[in-house]
N, C-alpha and C positions, 0 to 999 in steps of 0.2 A: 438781508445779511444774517438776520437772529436765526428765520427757518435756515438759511444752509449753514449755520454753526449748529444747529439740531440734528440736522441729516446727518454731518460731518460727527459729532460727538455719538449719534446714534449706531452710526455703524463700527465706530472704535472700541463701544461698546460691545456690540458682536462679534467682533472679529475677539474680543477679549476672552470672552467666556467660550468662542468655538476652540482659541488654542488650548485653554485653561481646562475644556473638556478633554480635547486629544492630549494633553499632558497627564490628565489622570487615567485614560484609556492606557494608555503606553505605560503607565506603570503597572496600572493592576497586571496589563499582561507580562511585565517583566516579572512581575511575584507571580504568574501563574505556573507560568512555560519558560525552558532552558532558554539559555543563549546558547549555543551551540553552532559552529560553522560545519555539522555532521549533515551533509541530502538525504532528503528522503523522494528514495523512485520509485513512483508508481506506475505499474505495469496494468494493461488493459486485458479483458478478455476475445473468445474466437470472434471474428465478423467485427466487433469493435475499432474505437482510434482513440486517442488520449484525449477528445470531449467527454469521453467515461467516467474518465478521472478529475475534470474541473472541477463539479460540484463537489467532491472531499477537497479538493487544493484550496477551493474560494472559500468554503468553510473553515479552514485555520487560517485561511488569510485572517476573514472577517474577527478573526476571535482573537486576533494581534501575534501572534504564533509567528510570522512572516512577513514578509515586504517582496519577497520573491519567489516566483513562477517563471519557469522557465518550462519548454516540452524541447523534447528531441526526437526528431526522425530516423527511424533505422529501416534502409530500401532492402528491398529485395535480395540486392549482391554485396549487402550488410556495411554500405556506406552510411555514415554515422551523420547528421548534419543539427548544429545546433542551434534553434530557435528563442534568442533571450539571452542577456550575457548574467553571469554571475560575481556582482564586487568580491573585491577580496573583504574576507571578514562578514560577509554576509550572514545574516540572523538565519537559521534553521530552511534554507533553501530547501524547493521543490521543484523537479523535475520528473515532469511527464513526458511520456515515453511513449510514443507512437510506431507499432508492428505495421509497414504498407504490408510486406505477408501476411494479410492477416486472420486466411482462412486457409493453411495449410495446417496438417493435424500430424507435423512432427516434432512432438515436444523436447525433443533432443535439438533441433531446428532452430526453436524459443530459445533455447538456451543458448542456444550462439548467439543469435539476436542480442538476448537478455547483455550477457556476458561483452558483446562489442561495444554495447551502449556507455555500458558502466565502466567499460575500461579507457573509453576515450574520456569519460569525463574525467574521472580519474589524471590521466595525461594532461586533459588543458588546463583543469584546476586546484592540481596535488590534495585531493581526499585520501584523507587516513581513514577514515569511519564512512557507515553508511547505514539507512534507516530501506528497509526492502518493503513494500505495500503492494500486493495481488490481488486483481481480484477472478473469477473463475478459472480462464485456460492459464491467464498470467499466474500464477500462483506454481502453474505447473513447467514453464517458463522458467521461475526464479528458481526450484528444486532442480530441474535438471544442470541448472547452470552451475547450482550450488554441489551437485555427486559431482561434474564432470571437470570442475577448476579448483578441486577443491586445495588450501593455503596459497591460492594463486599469488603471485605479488602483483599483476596488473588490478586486483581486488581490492579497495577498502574493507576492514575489518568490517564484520556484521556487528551493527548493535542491536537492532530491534526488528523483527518481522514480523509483519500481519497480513496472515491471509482471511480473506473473503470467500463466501462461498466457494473454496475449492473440492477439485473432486477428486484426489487421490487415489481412490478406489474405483474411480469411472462413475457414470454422469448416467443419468436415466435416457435410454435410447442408444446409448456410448459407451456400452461395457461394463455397467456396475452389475456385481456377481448378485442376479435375483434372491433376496431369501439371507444373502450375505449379513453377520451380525459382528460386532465389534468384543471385545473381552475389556476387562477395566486399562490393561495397557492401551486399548487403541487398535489390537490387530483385529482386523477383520477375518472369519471363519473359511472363506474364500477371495483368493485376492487374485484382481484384475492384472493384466499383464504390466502395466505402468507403474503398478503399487510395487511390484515385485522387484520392477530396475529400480524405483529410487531407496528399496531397504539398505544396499549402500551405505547411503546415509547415516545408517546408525551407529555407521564406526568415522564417521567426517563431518557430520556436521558440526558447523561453528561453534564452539562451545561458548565463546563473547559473549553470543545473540538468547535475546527475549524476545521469545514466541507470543503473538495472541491470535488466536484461529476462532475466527469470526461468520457463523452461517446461521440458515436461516430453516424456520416450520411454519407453513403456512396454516398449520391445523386442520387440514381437509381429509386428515384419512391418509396421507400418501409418504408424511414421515419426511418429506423433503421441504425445495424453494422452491417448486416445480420443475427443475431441474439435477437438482444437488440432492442426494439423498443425505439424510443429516448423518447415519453410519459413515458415509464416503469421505465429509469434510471430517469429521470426529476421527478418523485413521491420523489424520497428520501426527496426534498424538506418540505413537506407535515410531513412526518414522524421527522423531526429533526428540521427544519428551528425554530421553537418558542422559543424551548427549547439551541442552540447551539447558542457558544457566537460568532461565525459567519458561515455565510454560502454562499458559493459561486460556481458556475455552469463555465465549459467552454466546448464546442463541436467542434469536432473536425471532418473535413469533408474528402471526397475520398477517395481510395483504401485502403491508410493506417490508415484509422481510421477504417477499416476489424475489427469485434471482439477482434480476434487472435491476430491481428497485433498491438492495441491500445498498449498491454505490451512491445513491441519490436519496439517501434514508437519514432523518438527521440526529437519530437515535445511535446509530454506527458513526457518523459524523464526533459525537459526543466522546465515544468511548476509545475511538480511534485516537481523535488529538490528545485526548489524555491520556493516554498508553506511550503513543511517539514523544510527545514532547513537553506533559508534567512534571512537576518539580515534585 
């Protein structure tokens, strides 16, 4: 009887100290990160599916930021379907965003896509705000969405956007103007056919939204992420900086600032959550 009053007081004991932990976790992260019932969608790049996008979503999870992950499907004939429900009241929801199109190369396309996705959510769960996160082609996805609906009301207001490695200017092997150099604004010396439709932009974009444009140098001589030339991501500047109520650049260098690797980097991981959702 004495050992199972041991066992029994033993584990009363753990179970005390495992709540007594998750109640100090849970607040550190309530003084860290908003409470806020604002989503934030992330948008995947070309050949990609919102597995892209876990490791940044499972990353604020882990760091108490959230409770909820949700992804959404948007088909081919731009049916909408939703994986995951979201409570009302919900602490700083994420939804991933999965393109099945998702190696067609019209980024006006994306933007429908982009735009269907976020407007159904919008419909099933009355968002007023919204937090936008891109990374490569998605980035160019959310721009076209953002020239082409621009003061939409099927839209949540913009509050925050990050792009990742995008390529604004064109993508090495995909149109970036060889030789092309950028001025302290951001405009680049030669601009790509896509840079040119979304200047636009510079008289619509949200003025709400806080910009952070996030890419990558591997240091090899080639000035890119082996894909992203750093000039091409560094244009977004050009295209929003006047209009967005801030704007702000960080680069990230070596192996792991790889394209690929920038989404699954935990250096970007870092500076991402605190951007979206620090106090």
């Amino acid at each position: 009887m004495r050992k199972g009053r041991f066992w029994a007081s033993l584990l009363s004991f753990i179970l005390v100290i495992v709540c007594g932990v998750g109640f100090v976790y849970r607040a550190q992260a309530a003084r860290h990160y908003v409470n806020s019932t604002t989503p934030t969608f992330f948008i995947h790049g070309w050949g990609s599916s919102y597995h892209a996008e876990q490791h940044m979503a499972n990353a604020a999870k882990r760091a108490g930021v959230t409770k909820t992950i949700i992804w959404a499907n948007i088909a081919k004939d731009g049916q909408v379907t939703f994986h995951g429900h979201i409570k009302q009241g919900a602490r700083n929801p994420i939804i991933e965003v999965n393109l099945a199109d998702n190696k067609q190369m019209s980024y006006k396309k994306d933007g429908e896509y982009v735009f269907k996705v976020i407007s159904a959510a919008k419909k099933k769960w009355g968002f007023s705000t919204m937090n936008l996160v891109g990374h490569s082609m998605g980035n160019l996805g959310i721009m076209y969405m953002l020239r082409d609906y621009p003061n939409s009301s099927q839209l949540p207001t913009l509050k925050k956007q990050v792009s990742i490695a995008g390529h604004f200017n064109g993508g090495i092997g995909f149109g970036y103007p060889k030789g092309s150099r950028i001025d302290q604004s951001g405009k680049p010396s030669v601009e790509e056919e896509h840079f040119t439709e979304l200047k636009d932009l510079r008289k619509t974009y949200p003025t709400t939204a806080r910009v952070l444009n996030l890419y990558g140098d591997l240091q090899d001589g080639s000035h890119s992420d082996s894909e992203i030339p750093v000039n091409s991501a560094k244009s977004l500047k050009y295209l929003v900086a006047q209009r967005a109520k801030s704007y702000q650049e960080k680069e990230f260098f070596g192996k792991r600032a790889q394209h690929s690797k920038l989404h699954s980097n935990r250096q970007v991981d870092r500076v991402l959550i605190d951007f979206l959702w620090g106090k």
